[in-house]
N, C-alpha and C positions, 0 to 999 in steps of 0.2 A: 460665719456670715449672718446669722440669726441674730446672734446678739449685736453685731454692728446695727441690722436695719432696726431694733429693737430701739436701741440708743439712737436711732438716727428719728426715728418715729416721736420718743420723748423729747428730744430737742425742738422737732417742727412744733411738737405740741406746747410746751413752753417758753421758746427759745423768741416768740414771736409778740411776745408782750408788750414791748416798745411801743407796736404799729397798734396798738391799742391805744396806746399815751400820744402817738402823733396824729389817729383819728377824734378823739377828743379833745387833743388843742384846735385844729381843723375846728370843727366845732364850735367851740366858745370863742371864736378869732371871727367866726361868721362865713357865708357863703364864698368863700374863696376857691378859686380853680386850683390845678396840681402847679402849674407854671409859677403861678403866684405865691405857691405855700415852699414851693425848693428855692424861686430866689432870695424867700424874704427868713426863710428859718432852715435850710439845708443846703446853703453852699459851695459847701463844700461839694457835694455831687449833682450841682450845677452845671460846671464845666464839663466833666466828664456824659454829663449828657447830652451837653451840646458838641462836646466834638462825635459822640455817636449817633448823633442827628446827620453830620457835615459826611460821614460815609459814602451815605448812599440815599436817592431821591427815597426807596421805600420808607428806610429808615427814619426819613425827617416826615412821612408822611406821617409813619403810624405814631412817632413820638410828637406830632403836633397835633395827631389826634388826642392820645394820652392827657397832652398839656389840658384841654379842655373840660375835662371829666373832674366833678367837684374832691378835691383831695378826700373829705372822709369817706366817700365812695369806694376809692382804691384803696384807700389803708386798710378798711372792713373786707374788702374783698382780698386782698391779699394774705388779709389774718385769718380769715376763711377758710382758704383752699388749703392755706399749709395747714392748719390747725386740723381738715380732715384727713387731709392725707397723711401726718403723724397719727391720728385716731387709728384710721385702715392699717398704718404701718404696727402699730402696738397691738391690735388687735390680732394680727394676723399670724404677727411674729413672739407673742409673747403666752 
């Protein structure tokens, strides 16, 4: 079990690189919101957030909160959390 969360630790901590590359397009694309950066360059999981909006009133609430929030806000913050919780994870376990 060690060595899984070892490996699971080095994964968050690398595995998360992309959301680096979609926080600096964000970026040099200019002040665009999260809604406007998934229709226009991630459509793919588009849909799939729109039908997890369509569940339930919370759920359209809080992902139309989400939508609001400038996209490299959330890609930095995303690359964040994993990036220390693989840190915590590696550290702890290795």
């Amino acid at each position: 079990m060690t060595n899984f969360l070892k490996g699971l630790g080095y994964f968050l901590i690398w595995g998360d690189f992309y959301l680096l590359f979609f926080a600096l397009h964000a970026f040099v694309v200019g002040p665009i919101n999260f809604e406007e950066h998934l229709q226009a360059y991630l459509n793919v999981f588009f849909s799939v957030i729109e039908w997890f909006k369509s569940l339930n009133g919370l759920f359209q609430a809080y992902i139309e909160f989400i939508y609001t929030l400038p996209a490299i806000f959330l890609y930095l913050l995303r690359f964040t959390v994993s990036t220390s919780i693989g840190i915590w994870l590696v550290k702890k376990y290795a």
